[in-house]
C-alpha positions as CSV (number, residue, x, y, z in Angstrom):
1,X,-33.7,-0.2,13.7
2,X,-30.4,-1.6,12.3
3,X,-28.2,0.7,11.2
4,X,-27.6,1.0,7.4
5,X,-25.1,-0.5,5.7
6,X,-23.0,2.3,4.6
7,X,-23.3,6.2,4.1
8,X,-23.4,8.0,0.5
9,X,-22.6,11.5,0.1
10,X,-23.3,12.4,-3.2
11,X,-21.9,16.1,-4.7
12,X,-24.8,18.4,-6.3
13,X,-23.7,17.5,-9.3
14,X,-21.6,14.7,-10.4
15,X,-19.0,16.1,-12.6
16,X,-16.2,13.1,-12.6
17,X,-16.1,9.7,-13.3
18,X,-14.2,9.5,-10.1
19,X,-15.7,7.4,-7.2
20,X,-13.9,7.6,-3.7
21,X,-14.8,4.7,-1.2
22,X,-13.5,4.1,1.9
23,X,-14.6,-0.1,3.0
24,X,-12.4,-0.6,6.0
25,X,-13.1,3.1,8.2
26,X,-16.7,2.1,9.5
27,X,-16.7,2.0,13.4
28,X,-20.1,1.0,14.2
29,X,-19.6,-1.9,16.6
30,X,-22.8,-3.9,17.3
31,X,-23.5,-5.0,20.9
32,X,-24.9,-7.9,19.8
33,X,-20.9,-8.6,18.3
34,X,-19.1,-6.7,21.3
35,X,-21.0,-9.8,23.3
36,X,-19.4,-12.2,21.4
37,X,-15.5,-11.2,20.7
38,X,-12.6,-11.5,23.4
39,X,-11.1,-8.4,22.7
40,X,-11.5,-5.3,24.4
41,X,-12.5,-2.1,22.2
42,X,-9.0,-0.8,21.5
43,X,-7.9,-4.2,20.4
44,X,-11.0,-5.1,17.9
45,X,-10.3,-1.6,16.7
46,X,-6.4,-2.5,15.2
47,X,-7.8,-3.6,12.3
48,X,-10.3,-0.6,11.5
49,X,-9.2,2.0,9.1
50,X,-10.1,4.5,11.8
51,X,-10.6,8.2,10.6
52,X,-10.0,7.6,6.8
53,X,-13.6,8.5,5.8
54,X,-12.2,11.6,7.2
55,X,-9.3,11.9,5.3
56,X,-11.7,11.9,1.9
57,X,-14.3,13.8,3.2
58,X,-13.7,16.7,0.5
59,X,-14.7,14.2,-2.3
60,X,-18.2,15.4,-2.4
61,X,-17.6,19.2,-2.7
62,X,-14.9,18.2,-5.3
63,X,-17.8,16.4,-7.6
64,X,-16.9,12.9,-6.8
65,X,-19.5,10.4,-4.8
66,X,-17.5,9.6,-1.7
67,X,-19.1,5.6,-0.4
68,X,-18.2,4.8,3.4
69,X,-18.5,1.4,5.2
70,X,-20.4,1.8,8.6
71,X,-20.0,-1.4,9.9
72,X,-16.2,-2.3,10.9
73,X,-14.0,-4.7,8.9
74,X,-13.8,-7.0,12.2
75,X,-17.4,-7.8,11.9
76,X,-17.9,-8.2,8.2
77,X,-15.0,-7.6,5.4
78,X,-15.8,-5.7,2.4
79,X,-12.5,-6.0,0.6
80,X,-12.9,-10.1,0.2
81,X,-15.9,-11.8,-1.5
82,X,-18.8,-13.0,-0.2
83,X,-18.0,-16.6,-0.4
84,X,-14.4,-16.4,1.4
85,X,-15.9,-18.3,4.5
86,X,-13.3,-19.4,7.2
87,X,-14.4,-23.1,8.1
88,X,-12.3,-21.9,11.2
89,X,-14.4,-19.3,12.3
90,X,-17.9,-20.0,10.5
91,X,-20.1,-23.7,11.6
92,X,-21.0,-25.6,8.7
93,X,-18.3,-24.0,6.2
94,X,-16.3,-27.1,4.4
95,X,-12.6,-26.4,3.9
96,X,-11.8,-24.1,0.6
97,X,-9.2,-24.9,-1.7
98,X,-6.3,-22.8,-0.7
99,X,-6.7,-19.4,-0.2
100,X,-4.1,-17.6,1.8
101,X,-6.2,-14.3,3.2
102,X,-9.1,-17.4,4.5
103,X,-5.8,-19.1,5.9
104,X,-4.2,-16.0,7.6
105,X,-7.7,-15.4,8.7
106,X,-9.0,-12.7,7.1
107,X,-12.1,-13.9,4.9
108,X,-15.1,-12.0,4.3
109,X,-16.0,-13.0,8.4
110,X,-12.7,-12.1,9.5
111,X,-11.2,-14.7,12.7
112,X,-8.6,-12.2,13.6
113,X,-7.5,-8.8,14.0
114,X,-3.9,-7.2,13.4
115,X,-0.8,-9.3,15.0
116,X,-3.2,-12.1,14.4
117,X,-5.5,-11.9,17.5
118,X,-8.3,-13.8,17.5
119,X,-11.7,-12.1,17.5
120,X,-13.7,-14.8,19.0
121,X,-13.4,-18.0,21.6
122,X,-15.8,-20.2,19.2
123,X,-16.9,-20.2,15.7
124,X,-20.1,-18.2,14.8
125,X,-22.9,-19.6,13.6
126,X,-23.5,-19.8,9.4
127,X,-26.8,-18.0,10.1
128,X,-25.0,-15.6,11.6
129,X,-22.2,-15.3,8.8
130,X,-24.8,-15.2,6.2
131,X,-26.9,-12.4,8.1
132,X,-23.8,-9.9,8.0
133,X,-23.6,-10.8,4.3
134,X,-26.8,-10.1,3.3
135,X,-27.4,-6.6,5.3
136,X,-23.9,-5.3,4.9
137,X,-22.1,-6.6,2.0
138,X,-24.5,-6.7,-0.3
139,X,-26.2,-3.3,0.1
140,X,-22.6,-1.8,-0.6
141,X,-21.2,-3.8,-3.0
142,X,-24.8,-3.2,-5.0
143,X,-24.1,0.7,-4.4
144,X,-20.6,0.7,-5.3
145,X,-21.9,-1.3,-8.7
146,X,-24.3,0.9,-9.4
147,X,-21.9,4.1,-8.6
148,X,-19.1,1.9,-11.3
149,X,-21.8,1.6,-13.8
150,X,-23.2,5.2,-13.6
151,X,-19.7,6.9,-14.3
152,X,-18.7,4.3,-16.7
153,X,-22.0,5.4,-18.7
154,X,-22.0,9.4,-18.1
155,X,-18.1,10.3,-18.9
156,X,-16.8,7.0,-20.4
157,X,-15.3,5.4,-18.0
158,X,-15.0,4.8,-14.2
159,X,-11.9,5.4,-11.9
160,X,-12.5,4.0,-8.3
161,X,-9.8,5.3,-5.7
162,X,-10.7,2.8,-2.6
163,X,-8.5,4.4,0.3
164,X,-7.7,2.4,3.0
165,X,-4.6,2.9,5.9
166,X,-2.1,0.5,7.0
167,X,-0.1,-0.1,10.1
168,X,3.0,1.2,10.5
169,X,4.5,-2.0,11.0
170,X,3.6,-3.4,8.0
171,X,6.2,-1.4,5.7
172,X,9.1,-3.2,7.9
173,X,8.8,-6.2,5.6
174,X,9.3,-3.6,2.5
175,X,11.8,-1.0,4.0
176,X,15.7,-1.9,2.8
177,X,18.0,-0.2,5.0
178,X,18.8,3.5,4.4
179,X,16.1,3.1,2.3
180,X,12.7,5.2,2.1
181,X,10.1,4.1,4.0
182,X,6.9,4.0,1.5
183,X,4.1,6.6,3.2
184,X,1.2,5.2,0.3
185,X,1.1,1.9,-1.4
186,X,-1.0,2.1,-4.5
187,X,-2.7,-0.9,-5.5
188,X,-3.4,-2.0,-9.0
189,X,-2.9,-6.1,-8.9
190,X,0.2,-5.1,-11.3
191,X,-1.4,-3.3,-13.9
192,X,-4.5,-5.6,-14.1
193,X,-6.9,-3.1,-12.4
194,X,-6.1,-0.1,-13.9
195,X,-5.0,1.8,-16.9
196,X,-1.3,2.8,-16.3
197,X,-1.7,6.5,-16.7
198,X,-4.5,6.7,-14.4
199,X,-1.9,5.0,-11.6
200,X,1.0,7.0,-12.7
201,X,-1.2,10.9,-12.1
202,X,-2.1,9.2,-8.7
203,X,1.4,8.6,-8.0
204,X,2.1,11.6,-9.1
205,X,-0.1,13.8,-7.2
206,X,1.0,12.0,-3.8
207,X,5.1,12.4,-4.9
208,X,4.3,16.0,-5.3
209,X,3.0,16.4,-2.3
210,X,6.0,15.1,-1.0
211,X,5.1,11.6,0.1
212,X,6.9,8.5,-0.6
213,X,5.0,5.8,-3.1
214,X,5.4,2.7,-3.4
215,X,3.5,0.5,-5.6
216,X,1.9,-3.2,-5.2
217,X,3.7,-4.0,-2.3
218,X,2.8,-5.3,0.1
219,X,-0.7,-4.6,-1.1
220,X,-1.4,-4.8,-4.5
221,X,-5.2,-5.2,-3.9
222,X,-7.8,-7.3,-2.6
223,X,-11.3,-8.5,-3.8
224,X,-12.5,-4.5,-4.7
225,X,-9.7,-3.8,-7.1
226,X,-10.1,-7.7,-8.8
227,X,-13.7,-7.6,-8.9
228,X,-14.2,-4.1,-10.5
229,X,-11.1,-3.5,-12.0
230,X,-11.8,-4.0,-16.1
231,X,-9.6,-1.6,-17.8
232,X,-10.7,-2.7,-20.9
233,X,-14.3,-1.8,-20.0
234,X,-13.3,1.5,-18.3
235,X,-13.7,0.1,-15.1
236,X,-10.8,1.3,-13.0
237,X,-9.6,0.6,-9.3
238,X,-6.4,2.0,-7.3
239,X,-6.2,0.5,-3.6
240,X,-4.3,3.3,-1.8
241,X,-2.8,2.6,1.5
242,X,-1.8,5.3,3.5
243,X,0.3,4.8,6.4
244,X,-1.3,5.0,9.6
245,X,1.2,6.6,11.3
246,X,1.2,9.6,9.3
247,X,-1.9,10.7,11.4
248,X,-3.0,9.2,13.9
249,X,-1.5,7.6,17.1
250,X,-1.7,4.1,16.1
251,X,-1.7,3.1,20.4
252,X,-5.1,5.3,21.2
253,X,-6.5,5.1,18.0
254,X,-6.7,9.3,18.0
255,X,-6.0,11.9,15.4
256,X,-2.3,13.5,16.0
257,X,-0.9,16.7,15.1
258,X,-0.4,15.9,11.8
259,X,-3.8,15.0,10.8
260,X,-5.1,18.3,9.4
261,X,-1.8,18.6,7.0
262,X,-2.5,14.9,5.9
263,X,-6.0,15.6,5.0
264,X,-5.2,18.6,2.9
265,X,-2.9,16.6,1.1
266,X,-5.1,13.9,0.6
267,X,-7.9,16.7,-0.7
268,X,-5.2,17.5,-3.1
269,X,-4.8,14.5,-4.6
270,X,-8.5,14.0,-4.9
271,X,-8.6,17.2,-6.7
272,X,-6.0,16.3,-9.1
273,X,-7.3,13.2,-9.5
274,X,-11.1,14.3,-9.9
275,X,-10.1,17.3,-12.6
276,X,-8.5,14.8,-14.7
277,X,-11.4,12.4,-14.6
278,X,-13.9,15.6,-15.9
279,X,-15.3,15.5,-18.8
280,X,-13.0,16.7,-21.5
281,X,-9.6,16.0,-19.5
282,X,-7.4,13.0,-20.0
283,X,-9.2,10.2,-17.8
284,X,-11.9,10.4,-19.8
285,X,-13.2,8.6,-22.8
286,X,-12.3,10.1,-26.1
């Protein structure tokens, strides 16, 4: 029996128009794709969002439906669209007009892993592409709709926070020196994804807990945030990156000592974030 696409915990009762999601933590690895990649477990892993299902796991008894990937973003991505095929990595694929995540390859089938290391020795089959499109991104991007469009129609409006981690080594391109290093990166395709206030209480809940917040760079948001980000409809997405380093060991792939105090601040924010998206409070439709 394959395992299912993703995992829903739903609260008792739903009492935000909050969603948390978390595409990029899922660390089921199938045999039938351990079989086929050149990397060895650790490796595949580096691009895996490891423990950040854990991170949001308070979502549920704050009122807020938390969504969680099960598969891993090596094997399928759920963060690019279905139809950003890598002729590189996929048989059959023609080459795309020019798309720089299918170029750096990381489509929707992804060809490498962090520090650009290659997954596989061949190309996959389209059979096989398509498969891994049709029993894991589909399901969850049909859940997450249907999660959008229930909160949009019970309190007005929806706010999607779609957490993800980045490497450490990422903020290096972003750091000026003697500058702060950013600890979050909150995504909102420069203000096309989400109502400013809504990004500006996020920012503000993080700041407060003493983190550093940067915003839109180096990731202003993928496929989530462009697809289901319509402020104008009261659909609303923030990306949030979270530094990797702040709790785990990025080498082992294994919670350090910090992890506990991360997670509380991260429940912190979600409660923020959820009590303003109640009904009656300021994310919330008039």
């Amino acid at each position: 029996m394959p395992k299912p696409a993703f995992r829903l915990e739903l609260p008792e009762a739903v009492t935000t128009g909050v969603i948390v999601a978390s595409p990029h933590s899922g660390r089921y690895y199938p045999w039938s794709f351990m079989r086929k990649t050149v990397l060895d477990e650790r490796s595949v892993r580096s691009s895996e969002d490891a423990f950040m299902d854990q991170l949001v796991d308070a979502a549920p008894g704050l009122g807020a439906p938390l969504l969680m990937a099960e598969y891993p973003r090596a094997f399928v991505d759920l963060n690019r669209s279905a139809d950003e095929l890598d002729p590189a990595v996929v048989e059959g694929i023609r080459y795309p007009t020019q798309n720089p995540r299918i170029s750096s390859g990381l489509g929707v089938i992804p060809r490498v892993v962090a520090n650009g290391r290659m997954i596989y020795r061949g190309k996959l089959s389209r059979e096989e592409a398509d498969h891994r499109i049709e029993t894991v991104w589909r399901p969850y991007h049909a859940c997450l709709e249907r999660l959008v469009r229930s909160a949009r129609e019970e309190f007005g409006e929806a706010v999607l926070l779609d957490f993800h981690s980045m490497p450490h080594e990422a903020l290096e391109a972003i750091s000026r020196p003697g500058g702060a290093r950013p600890d979050v990166v909150l995504g909102d395709r420069f203000g096309a994804a989400a109502r400013p206030d809504i990004v500006e209480e996020l920012e503000a809940a993080f700041t407060d807990a003493g983190l550093v917040v940067s915003r839109n760079a180096p990731f202003a948001g993928a496929y989530v945030a462009q697809h289901y980000g319509r402020p104008l409809q009261g659909r609303h997405v923030v990306q949030i990156e979270i530094d990797r380093s702040l709790y785990m060991n990025e080498r082992t792939i294994r919670p350090n000592a910090d992890f506990d105090a991360i997670r509380a601040i991260v429940t912190g924010v979600l409660a923020r974030m959820v009590g303003a998206g109640s009904v009656g409070l300021p994310l919330a439709a008039e």
